[in-house]
C-alpha positions in Angstrom: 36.0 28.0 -25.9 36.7 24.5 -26.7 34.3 22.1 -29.4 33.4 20.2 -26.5 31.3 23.4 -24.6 29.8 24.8 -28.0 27.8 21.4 -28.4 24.4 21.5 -27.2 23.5 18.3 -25.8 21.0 16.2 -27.7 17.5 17.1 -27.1 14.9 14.3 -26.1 11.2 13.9 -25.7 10.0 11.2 -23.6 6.4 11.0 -24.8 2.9 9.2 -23.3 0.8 8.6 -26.3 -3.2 7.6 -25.7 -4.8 6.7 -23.0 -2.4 4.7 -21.6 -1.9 6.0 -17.8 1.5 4.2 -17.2 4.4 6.1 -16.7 6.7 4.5 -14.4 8.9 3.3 -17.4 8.9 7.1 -19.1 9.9 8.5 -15.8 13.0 5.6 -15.5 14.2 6.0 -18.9 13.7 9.9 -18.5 16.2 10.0 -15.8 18.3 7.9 -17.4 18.6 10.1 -20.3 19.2 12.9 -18.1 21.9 11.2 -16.0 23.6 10.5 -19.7 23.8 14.2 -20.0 20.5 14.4 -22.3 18.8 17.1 -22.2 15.2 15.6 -21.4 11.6 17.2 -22.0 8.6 15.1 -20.9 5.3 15.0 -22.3 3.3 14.3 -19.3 0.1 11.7 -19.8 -2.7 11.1 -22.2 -1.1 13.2 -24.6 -2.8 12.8 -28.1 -0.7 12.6 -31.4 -0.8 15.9 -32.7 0.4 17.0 -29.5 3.4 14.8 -29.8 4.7 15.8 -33.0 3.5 19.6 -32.1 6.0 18.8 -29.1 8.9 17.3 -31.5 8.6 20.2 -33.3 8.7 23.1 -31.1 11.1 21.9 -29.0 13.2 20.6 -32.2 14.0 17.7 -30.1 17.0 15.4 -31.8 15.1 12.1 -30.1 11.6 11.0 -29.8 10.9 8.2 -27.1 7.2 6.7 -27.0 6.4 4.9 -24.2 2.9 2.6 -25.3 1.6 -0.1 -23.3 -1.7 0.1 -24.2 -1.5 -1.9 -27.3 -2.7 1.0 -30.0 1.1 1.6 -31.0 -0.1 0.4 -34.8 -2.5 3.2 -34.8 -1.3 6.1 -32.0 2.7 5.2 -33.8 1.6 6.1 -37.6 0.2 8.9 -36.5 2.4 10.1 -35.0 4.8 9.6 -37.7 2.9 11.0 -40.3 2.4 14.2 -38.6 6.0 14.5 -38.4 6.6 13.9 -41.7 3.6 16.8 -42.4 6.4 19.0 -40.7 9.4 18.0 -42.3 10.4 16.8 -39.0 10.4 13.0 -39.2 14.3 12.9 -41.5 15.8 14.6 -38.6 14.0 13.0 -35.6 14.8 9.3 -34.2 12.2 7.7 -33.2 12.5 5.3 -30.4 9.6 3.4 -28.6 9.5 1.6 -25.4 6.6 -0.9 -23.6 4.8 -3.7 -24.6 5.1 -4.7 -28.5 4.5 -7.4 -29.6 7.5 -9.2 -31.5 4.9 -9.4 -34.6 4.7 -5.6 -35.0 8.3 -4.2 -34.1 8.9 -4.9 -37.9 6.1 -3.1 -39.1 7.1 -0.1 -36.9 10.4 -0.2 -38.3 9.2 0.2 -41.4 7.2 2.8 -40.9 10.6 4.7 -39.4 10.7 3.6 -36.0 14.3 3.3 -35.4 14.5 0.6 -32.2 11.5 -0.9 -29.9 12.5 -1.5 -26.4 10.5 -3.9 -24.9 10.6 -5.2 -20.9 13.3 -5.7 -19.2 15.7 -4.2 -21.6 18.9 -2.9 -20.0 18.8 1.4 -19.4 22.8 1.2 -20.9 21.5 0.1 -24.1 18.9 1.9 -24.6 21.6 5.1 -23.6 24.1 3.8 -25.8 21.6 3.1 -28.9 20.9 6.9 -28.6 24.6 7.7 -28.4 25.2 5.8 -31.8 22.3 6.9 -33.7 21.2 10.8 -32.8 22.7 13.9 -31.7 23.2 17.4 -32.7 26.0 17.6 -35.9 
């Protein structure tokens, strides 16, 4: 058996924090994922943040994608990340999130640990390609 068919494919979580009942982009960027050869679990709506990182952890996912477009990413985000970190989960988990930001907080939500934001209109091949470069099984 060769390197290449031992390697488990790296795991992602596409994730619908809070109330927000938009899911047309999660859906997109799920098959996307999946079409990259991703494996690809999704979270389903209105999912709270505890259930999130309970998520993350259980299904030791390699990526987290949060899709927000209800504007409570500074509060549903931190949460999120702390209860990773409450896990030990958060070194080994990149965190990606997707919808409307605004350009003011995408620094604050990097500094917090979010690795990218992906806002509208941003290209499916970079978002792919971002994960390519940054997570994966070792």
């Amino acid at each position: 058996m060769s390197a290449d068919q031992t390697q488990r494919a790296t795991r992602c979580l596409v994730a619908k924090v809070g109330l927000d009942g938009h899911d047309r982009g999660a859906h997109v960027i799920a098959r996307a994922f999946r079409d990259a050869g991703f494996e690809v679990i999704y979270s389903g709506l209105h999912r709270a943040p505890d259930e999130i990182v309970q998520a993350t952890v259980q299904e030791d996912v390699d990526v987290l994608g949060i899709s927000i477009l209800s504007g409570a990413h500074n509060t549903l985000i931190p949460n999120v990340i702390e209860g990773l970190k409450s896990y030990n989960a958060f070194e080994d988990t990149l965190i990606l999130v997707g919808g409307i930001v605004p350009e003011e907080d995408t620094a604050e939500l990097k500094a917090l640990g979010v690795a990218e934001v992906f806002g509208p209109g941003t290209a499916i091949e970079e978002t792919v390609e971002f994960v390519r470069e940054h997570a994966g099984p070792e």
